[in-house]
Short mmCIF file of the C-alpha atoms (twelve columns), coordinates in Angstrom:
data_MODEL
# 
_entry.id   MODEL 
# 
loop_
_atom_site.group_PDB 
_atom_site.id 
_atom_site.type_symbol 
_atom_site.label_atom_id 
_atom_site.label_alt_id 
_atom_site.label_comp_id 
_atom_site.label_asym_id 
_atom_site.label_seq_id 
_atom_site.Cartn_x 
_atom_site.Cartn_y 
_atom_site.Cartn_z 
_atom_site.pdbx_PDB_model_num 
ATOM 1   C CA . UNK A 1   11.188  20.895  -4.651  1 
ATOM 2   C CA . UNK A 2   7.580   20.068  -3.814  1 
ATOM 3   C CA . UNK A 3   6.762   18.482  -0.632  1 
ATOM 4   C CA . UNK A 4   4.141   15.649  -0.792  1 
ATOM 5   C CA . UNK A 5   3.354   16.684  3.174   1 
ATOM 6   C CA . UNK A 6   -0.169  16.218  5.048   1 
ATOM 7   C CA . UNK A 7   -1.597  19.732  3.334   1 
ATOM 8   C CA . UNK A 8   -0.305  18.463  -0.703  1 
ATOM 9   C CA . UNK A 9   -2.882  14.620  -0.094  1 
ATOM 10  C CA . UNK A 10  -5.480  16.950  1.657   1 
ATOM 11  C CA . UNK A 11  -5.663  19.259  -1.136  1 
ATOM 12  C CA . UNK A 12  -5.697  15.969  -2.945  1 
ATOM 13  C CA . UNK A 13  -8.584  14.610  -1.927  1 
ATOM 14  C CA . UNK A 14  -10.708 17.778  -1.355  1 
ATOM 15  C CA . UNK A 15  -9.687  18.428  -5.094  1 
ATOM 16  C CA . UNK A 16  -10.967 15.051  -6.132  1 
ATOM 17  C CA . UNK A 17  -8.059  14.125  -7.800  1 
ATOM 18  C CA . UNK A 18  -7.098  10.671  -6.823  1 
ATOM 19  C CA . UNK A 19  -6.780  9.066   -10.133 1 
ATOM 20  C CA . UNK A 20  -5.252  5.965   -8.804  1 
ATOM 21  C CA . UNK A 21  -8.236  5.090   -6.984  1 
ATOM 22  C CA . UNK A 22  -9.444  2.152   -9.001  1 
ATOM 23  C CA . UNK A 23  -13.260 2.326   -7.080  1 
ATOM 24  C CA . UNK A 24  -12.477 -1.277  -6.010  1 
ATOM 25  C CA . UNK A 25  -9.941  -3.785  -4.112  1 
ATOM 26  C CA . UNK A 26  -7.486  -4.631  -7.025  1 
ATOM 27  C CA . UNK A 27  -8.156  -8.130  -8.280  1 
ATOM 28  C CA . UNK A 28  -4.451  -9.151  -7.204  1 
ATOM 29  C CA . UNK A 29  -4.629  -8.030  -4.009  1 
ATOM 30  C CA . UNK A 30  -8.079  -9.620  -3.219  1 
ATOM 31  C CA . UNK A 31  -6.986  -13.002 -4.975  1 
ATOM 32  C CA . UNK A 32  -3.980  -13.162 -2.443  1 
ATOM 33  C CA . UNK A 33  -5.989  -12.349 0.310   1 
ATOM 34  C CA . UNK A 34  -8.663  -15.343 -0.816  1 
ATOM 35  C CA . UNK A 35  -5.788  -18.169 0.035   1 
ATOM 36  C CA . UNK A 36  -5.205  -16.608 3.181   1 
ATOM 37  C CA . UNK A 37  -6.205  -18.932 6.262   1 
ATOM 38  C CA . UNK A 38  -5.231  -17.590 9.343   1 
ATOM 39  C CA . UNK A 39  -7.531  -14.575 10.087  1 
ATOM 40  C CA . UNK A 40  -5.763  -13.306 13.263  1 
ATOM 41  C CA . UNK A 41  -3.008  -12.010 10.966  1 
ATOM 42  C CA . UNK A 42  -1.806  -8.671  12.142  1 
ATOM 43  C CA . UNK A 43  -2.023  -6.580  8.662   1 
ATOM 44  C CA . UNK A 44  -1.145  -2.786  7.852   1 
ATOM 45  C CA . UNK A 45  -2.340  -0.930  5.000   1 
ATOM 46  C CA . UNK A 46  -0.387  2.061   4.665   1 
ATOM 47  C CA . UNK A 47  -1.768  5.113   2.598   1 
ATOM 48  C CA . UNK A 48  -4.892  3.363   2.239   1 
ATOM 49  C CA . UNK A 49  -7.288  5.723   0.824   1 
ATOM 50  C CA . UNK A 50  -10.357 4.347   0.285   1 
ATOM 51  C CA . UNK A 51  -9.444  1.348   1.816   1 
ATOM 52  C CA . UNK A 52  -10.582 -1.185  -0.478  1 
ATOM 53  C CA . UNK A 53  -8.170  -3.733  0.624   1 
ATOM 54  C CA . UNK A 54  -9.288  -2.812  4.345   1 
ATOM 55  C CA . UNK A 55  -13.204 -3.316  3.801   1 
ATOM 56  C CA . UNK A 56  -12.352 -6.483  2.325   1 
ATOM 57  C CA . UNK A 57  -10.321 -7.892  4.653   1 
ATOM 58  C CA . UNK A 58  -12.507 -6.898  7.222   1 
ATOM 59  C CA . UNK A 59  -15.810 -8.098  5.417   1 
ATOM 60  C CA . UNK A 60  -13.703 -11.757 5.067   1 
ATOM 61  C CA . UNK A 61  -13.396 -11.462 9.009   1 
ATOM 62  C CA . UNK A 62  -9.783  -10.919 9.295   1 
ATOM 63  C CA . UNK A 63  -9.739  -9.174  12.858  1 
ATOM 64  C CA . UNK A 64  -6.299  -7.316  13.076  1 
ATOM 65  C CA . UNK A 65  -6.162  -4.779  10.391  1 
ATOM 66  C CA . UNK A 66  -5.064  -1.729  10.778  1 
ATOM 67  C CA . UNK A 67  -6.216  1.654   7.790   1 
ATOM 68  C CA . UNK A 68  -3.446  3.843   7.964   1 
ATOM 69  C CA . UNK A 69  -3.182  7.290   5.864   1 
ATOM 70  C CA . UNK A 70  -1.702  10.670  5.805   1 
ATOM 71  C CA . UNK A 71  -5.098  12.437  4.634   1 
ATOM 72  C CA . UNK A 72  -8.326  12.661  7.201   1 
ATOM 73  C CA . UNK A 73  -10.900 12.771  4.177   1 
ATOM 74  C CA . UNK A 74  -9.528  9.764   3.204   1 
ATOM 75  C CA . UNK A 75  -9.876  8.190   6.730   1 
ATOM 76  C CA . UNK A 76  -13.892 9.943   6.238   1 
ATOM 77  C CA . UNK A 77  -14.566 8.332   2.836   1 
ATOM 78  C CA . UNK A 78  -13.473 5.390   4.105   1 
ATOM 79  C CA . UNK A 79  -15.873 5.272   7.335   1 
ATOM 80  C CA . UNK A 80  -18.883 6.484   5.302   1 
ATOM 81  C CA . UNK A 81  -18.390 3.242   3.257   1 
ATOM 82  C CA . UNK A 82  -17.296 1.003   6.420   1 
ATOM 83  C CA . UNK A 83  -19.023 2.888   9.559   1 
ATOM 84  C CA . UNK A 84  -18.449 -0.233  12.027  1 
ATOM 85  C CA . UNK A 85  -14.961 -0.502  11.254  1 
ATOM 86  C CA . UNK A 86  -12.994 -0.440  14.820  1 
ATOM 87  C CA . UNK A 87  -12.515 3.552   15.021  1 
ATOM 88  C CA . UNK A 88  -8.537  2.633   17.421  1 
ATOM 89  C CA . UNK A 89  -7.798  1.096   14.658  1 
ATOM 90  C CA . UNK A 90  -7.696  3.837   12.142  1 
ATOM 91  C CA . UNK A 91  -3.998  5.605   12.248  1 
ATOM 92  C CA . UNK A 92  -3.579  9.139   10.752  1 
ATOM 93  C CA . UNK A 93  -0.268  10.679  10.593  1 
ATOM 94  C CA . UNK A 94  3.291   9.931   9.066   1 
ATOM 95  C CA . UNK A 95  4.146   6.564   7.877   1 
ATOM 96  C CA . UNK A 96  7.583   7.412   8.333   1 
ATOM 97  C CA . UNK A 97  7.603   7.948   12.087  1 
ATOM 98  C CA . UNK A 98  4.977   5.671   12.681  1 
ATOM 99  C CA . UNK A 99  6.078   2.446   14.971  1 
ATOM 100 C CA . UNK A 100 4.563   -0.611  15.121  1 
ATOM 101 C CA . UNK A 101 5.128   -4.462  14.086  1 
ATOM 102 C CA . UNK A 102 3.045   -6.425  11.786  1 
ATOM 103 C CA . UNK A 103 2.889   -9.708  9.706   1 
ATOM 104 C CA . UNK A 104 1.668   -8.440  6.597   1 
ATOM 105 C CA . UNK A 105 1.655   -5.497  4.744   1 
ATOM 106 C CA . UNK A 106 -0.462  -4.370  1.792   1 
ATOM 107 C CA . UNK A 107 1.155   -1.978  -0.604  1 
ATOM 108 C CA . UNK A 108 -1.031  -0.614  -3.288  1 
ATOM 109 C CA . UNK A 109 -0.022  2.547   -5.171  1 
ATOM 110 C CA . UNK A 110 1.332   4.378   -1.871  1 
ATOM 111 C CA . UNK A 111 5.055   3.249   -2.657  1 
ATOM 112 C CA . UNK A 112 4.734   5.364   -5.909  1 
ATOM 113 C CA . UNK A 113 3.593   8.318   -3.685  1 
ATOM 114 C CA . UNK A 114 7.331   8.544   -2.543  1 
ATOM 115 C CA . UNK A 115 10.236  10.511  -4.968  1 
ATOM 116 C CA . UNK A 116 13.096  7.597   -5.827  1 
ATOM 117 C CA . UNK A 117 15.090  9.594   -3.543  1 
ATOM 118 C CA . UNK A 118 13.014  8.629   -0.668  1 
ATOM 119 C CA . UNK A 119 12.443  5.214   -1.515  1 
ATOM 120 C CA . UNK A 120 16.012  3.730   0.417   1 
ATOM 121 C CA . UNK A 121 13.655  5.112   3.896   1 
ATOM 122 C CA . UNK A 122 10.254  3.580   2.403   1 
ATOM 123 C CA . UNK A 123 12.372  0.029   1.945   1 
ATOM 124 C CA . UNK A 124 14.100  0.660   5.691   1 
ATOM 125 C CA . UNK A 125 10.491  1.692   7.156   1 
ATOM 126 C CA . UNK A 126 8.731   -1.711  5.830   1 
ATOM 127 C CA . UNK A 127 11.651  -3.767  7.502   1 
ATOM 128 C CA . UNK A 128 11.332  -2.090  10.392  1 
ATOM 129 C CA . UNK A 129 7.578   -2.268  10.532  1 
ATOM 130 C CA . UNK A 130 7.776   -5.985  10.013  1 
ATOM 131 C CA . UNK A 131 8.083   -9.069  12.409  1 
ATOM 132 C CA . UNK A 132 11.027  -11.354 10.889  1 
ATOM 133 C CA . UNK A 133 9.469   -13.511 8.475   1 
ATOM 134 C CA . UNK A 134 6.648   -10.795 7.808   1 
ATOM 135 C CA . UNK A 135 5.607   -10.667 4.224   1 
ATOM 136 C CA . UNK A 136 4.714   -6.896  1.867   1 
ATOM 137 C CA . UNK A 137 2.186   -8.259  -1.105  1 
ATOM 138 C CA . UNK A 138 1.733   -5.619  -2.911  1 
ATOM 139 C CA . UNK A 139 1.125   -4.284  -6.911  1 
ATOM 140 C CA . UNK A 140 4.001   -1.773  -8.578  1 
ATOM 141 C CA . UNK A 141 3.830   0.224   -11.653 1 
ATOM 142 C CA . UNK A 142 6.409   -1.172  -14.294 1 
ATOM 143 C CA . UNK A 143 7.646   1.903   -16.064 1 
ATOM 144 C CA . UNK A 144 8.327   5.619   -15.369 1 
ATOM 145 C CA . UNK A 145 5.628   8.066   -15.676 1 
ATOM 146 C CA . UNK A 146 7.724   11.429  -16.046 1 
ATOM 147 C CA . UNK A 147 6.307   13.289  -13.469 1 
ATOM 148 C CA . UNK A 148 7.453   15.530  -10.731 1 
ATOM 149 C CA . UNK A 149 4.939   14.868  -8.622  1 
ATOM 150 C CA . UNK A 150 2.881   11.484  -7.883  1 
ATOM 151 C CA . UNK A 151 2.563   8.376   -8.844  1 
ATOM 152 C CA . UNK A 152 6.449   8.153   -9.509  1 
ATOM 153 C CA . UNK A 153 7.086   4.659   -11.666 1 
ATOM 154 C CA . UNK A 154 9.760   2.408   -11.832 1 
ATOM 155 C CA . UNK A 155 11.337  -0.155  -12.854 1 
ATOM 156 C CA . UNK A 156 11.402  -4.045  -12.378 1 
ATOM 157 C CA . UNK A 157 15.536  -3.971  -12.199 1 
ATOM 158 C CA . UNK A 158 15.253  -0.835  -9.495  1 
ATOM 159 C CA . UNK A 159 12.917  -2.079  -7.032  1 
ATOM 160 C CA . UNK A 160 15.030  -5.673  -7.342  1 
ATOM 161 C CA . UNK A 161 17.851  -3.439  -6.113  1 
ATOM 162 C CA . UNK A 162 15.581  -1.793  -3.706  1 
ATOM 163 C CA . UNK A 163 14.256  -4.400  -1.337  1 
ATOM 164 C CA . UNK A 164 17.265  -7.531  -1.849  1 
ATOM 165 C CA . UNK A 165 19.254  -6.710  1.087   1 
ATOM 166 C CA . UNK A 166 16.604  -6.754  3.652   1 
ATOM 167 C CA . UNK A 167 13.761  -8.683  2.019   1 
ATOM 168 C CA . UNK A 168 13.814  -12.236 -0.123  1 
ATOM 169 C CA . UNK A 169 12.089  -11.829 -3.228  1 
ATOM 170 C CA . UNK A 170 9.536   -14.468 -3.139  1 
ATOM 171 C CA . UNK A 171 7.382   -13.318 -6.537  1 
ATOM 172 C CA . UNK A 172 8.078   -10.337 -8.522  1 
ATOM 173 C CA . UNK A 173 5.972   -10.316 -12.079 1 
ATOM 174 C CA . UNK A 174 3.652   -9.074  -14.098 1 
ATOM 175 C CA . UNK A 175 0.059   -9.221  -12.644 1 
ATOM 176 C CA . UNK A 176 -2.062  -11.623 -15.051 1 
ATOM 177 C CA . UNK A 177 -5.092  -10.182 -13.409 1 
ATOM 178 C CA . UNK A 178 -4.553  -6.433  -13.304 1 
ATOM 179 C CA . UNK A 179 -7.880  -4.192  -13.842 1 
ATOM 180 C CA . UNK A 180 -7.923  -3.613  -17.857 1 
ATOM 181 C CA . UNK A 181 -6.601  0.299   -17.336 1 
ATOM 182 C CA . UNK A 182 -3.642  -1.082  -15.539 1 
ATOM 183 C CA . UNK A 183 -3.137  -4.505  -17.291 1 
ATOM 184 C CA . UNK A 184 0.119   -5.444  -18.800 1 
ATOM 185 C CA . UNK A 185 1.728   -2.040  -16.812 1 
ATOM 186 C CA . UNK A 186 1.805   -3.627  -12.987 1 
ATOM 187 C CA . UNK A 187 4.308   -6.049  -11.089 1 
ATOM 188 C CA . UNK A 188 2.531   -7.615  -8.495  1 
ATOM 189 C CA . UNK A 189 5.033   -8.170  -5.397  1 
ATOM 190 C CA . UNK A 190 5.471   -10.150 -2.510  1 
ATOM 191 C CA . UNK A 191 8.505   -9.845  -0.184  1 
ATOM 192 C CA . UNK A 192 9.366   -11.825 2.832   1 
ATOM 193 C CA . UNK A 193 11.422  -9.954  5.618   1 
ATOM 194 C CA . UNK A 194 14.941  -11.703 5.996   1 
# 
């Protein structure tokens, strides 16, 4: 079986082909962030990429962000776009034996990076990346794509099953204000750490 290692996103994004890029922070993501008030908020973004979400936050003067991806062009594109971003603050490597504690966490389109089979250690990893109480906003795909290789879908009923013993599903629906390619086909998430 394929292994989505380091070397398979490097290839990735030397090839060009990250189709889930959407070239902009995804209107959920940045509408959620808008009623935020407390700007000290320690935030991760995990397989940012481009790090839409990050630039934004940033920009909005949120001061405790941290980019985190598997890929070092993505960590590049990102700086070209962001240069003054705080460089000890960028985190390459494994999300998965990464350690760290945070109050929020942004998911966009890296949970659907992961096989299903992996996805029990993606739900235990957010927990234990999480201060009690700590919140993961975030966007899901809402059906199965049929791939062997990513994005991986899912479904409403399996991610339900997913997170419920370790997080308390605060909102779990269809985004009203997904871009137009993805409207209609996203959940937008937000999970509070039990």
């Amino acid at each position: 079986m394929l292994e989505f290692d380091k070397s398979y996103w490097e290839k990735r994004w030397t090839e060009g082909k990250i189709g889930w890029d959407s070239g902009a922070v995804s209107t959920p993501i940045k509408e959620y962030i808008d009623q935020l008030t407390n700007k000290s908020v320690k935030i991760l973004v995990p397989g940012a990429g481009n790090g839409y979400e990050v630039e934004y936050l940033y920009k909005k003067g949120f001061n405790n962000i941290f980019y985190m991806d598997f890929a070092t062009k993505s960590a590049q594109s990102f700086l070209k776009r962001v240069p003054d971003f705080p460089k000890n603050r960028i985190i390459i490597g494994d999300f998965f034996s990464y350690e760290g504690k945070y109050d929020l966490i942004i998911e966009l389109a890296f949970f659907t990076s992961f096989r299903p089979d992996k996805r029990p250690l993606y739900v235990q990893k957010i927990d234990d990346l999480l201060f009690t109480g700590g919140k993961m906003v975030g966007l899901f795909f809402k059906h199965e794509f049929g791939n062997n290789y990513p994005p991986f879908g899912g479904t409403e009923e399996e991610y339900r099953q997913l997170f419920s013993s370790k997080f308390k599903i605060k909102y779990m629906e269809t985004a009203y204000n997904s871009i137009k390619p993805r409207a209609g086909r996203e959940l937008f998430i937000l999970l509070q750490k039990i």
